[in-house]
C-alpha positions as CSV (number, residue, x, y, z in Angstrom):
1,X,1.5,-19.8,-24.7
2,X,-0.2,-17.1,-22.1
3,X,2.8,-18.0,-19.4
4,X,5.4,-17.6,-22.4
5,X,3.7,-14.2,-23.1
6,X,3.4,-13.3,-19.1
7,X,6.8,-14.4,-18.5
8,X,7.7,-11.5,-21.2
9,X,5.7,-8.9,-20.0
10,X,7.1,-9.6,-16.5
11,X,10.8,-8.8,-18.1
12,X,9.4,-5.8,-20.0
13,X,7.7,-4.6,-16.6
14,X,11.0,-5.4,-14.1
15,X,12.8,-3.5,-16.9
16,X,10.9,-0.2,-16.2
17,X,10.4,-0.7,-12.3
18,X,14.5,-1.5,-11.7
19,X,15.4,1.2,-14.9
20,X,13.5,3.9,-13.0
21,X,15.6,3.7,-9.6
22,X,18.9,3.4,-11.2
23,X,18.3,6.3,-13.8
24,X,17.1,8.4,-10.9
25,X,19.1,7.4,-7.9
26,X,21.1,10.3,-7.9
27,X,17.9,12.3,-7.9
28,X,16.9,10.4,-4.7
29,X,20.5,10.8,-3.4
30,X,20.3,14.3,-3.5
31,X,16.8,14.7,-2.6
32,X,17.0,12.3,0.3
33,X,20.5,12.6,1.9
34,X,19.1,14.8,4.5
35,X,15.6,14.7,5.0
36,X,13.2,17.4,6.5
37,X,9.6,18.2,5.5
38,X,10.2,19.4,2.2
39,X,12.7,16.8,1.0
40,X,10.6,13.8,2.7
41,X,7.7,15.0,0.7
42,X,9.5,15.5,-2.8
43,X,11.1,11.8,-2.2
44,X,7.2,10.8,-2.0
45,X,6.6,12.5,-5.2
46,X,9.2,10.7,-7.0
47,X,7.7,7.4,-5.6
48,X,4.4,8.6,-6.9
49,X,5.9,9.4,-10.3
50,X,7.7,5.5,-10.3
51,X,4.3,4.7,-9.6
52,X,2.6,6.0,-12.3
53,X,5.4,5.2,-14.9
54,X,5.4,1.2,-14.0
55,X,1.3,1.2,-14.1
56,X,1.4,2.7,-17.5
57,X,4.2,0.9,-19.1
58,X,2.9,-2.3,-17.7
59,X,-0.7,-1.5,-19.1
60,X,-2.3,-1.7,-15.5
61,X,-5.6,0.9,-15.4
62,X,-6.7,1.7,-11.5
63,X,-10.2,2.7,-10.9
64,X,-11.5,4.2,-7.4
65,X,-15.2,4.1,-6.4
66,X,-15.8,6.3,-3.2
67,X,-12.1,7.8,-3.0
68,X,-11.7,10.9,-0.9
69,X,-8.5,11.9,0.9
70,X,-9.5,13.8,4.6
71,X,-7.7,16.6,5.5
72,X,-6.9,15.3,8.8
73,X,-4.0,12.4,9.3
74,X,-5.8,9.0,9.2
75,X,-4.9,5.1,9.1
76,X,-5.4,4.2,5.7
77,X,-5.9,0.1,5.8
78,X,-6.0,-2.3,2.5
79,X,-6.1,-5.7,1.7
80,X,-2.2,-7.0,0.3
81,X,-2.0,-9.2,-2.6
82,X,0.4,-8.7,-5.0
83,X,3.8,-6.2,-4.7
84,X,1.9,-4.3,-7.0
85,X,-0.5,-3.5,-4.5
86,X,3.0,-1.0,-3.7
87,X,2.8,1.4,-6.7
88,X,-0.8,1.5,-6.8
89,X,-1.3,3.1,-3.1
90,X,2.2,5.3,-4.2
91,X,-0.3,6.8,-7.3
92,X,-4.2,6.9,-5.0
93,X,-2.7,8.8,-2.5
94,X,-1.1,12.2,-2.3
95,X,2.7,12.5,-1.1
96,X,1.9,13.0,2.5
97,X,1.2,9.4,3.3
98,X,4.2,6.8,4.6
99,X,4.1,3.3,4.5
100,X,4.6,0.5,7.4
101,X,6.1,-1.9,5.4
102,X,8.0,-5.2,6.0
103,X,12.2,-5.1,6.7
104,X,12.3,-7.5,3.8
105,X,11.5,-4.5,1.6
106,X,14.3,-2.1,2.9
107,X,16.3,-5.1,1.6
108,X,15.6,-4.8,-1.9
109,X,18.4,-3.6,-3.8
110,X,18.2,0.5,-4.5
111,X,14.4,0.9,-3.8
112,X,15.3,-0.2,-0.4
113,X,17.3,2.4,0.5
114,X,14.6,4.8,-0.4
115,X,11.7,3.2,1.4
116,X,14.2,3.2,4.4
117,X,14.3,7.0,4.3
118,X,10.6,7.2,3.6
119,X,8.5,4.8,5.5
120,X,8.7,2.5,8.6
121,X,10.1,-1.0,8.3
122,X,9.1,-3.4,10.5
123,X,10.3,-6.6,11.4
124,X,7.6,-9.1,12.8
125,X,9.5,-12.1,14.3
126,X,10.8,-9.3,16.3
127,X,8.5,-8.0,19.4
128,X,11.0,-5.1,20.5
129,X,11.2,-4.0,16.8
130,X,7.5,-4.0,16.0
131,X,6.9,-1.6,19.1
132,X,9.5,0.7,17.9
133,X,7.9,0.5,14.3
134,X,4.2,1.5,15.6
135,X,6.1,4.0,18.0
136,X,7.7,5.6,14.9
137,X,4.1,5.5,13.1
138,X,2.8,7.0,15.9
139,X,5.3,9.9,15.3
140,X,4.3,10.2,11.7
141,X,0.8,10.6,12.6
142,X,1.4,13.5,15.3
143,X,3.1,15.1,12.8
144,X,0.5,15.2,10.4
145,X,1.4,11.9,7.6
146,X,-1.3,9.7,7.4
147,X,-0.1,6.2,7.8
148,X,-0.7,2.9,5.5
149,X,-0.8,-0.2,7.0
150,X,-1.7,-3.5,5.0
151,X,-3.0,-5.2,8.3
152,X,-2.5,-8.6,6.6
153,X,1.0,-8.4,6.9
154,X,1.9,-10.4,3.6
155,X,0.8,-11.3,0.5
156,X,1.3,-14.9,1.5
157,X,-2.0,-15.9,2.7
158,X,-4.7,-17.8,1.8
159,X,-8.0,-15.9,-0.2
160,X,-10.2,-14.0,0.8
161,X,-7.9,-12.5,3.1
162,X,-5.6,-13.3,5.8
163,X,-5.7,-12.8,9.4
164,X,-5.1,-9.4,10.8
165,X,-2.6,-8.1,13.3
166,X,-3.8,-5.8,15.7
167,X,-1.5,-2.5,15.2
168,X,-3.2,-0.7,13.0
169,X,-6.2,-0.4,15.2
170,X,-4.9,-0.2,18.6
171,X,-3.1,2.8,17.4
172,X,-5.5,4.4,15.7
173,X,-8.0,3.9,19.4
174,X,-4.6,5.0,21.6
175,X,-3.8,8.3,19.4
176,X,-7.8,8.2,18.5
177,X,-7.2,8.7,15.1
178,X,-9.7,7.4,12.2
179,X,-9.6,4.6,10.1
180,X,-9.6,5.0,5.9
181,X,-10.1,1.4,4.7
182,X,-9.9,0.6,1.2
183,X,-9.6,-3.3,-0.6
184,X,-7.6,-4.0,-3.6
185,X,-9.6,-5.8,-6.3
186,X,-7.3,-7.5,-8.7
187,X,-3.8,-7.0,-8.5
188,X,-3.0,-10.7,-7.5
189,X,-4.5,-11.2,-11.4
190,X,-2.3,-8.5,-12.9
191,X,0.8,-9.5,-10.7
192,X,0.7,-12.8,-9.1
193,X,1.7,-13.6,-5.6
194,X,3.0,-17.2,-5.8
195,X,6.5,-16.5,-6.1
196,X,6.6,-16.4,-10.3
197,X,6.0,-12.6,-10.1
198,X,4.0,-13.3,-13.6
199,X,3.1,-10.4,-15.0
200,X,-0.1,-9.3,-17.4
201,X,-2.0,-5.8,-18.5
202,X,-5.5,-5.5,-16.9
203,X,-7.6,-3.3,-14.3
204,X,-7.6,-2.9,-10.6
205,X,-10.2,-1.7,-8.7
206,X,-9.7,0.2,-5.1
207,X,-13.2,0.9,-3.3
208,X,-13.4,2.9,-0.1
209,X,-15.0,2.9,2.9
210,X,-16.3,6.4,4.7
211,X,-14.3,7.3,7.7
212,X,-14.3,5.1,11.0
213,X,-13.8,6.8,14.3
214,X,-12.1,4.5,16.9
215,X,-14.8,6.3,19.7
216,X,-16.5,4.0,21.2
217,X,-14.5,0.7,19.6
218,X,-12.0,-1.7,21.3
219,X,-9.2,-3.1,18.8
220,X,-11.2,-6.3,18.5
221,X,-14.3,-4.4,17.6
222,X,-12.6,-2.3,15.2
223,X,-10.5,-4.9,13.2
224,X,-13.5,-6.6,13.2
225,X,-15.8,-4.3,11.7
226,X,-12.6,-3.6,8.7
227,X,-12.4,-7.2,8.3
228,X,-16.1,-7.6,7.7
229,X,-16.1,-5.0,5.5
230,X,-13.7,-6.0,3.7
231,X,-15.0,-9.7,3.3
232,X,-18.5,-8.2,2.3
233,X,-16.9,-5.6,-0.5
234,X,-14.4,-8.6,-2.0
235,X,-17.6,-10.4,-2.7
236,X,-19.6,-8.5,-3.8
237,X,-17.4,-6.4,-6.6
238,X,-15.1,-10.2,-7.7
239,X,-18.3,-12.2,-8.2
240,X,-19.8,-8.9,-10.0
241,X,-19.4,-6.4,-13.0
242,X,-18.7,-3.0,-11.6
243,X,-21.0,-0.3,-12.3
244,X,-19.2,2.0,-14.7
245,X,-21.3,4.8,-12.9
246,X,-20.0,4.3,-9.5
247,X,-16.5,4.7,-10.6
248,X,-14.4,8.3,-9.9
């Protein structure tokens, strides 16, 4: 019965998350078709606002503990479980933040051509096309977008987490820019990850780390210290309430 009532929420949630691009697609069109600082951060907005419309419609409450958004452009790193993890980084952040996401996602019918426009695809069986990914996110961040990078790569991994690719903090030691990392606590429950795509209402938590300052850090002491991190904060918040207090 609870996979009969999943499998319906699921259609009721696809329904507003593919409704949404094809009622505004000619918003995006115009908004998009030539993009400069302005349009690149309305298209954001309207991410943002796709964002919020899916969480609400599919009953899914976020809660921060510790956010804060610097002023300066940053690497912003999470943990990647679920394809919801998506809208729920488009609604924490403001609309000055791009994603480096994976090519299958430019694929996707309609959203793909946004997130094209948007964010940086990368394609990881390719070497060549991964350096001009992180040379493009390198561009972002000179210009003054903070970058998010799911360092994980997939969602297709076993738990905890998965292992981490090194991009995210070689760039942020060669353009010695800091880190922002935050982990996802229970989107893989709200939207599963095993290739149903079953979908339920509940609460995600996102906790975050201060600042991390690549001085002083090689890329294996850096990844490391996230990954740690990381490990340490997914324990301690899944195998325990969360403190109504702490939460912002």
């Amino acid at each position: 019965m609870r996979d009969v009532f999943r499998r319906v929420w699921s259609l009721w949630f696809a329904f507003w998350l593919v409704g949404y691009f094809l009622f505004m697609l000619p918003v995006y069109g115009l908004v998009l078709w030539r993009l400069t600082p302005f349009t690149i951060r309305w298209g954001h907005q309207l991410n943002r606002l796709w964002g919020k419309l899916i969480l609400f419609m599919g009953r899914i409450r976020v809660r921060h503990i510790g956010y804060y958004f610097p002023s300066e452009p940053c690497i912003i790193v999470a943990n990647h479980r679920s394809y919801l993890d998506i809208p729920i980084c488009y609604t924490t952040f403001p609309p000055q933040v791009a994603f480096l996401g994976k090519a299958e996602l430019a694929r996707i019918p309609l959203y793909g051509w946004t997130y094209r426009r948007l964010h940086v695809v990368v394609d990881r069986q390719d070497i060549a096309a991964r350096r001009r990914s992180l040379s493009a996110v390198a561009q972002k961040l000179k210009s003054g977008i903070s970058v998010l990078i799911y360092p994980e790569g997939t969602t297709k991994h076993p738990k905890p987490l998965g292992r981490f690719y090194d991009g995210a903090f070689a760039l942020a030691i060669e353009l010695q820019k800091p880190l922002l990392p935050f982990v996802i606590i229970g989107s893989d429950q709200c939207l599963s990850a095993d290739g149903k795509f079953l979908m339920q209402p509940g609460e995600v938590v996102c906790v975050f780390h201060p600042l991390i300052y690549p001085e002083g850090h090689t890329v294996e002491s850096l990844r490391e210290k996230v990954r740690q991190w990381m490990l340490k904060t997914l324990e301690t918040y899944e195998n325990n309430p969360i403190p109504t207090g702490q939460l912002v």
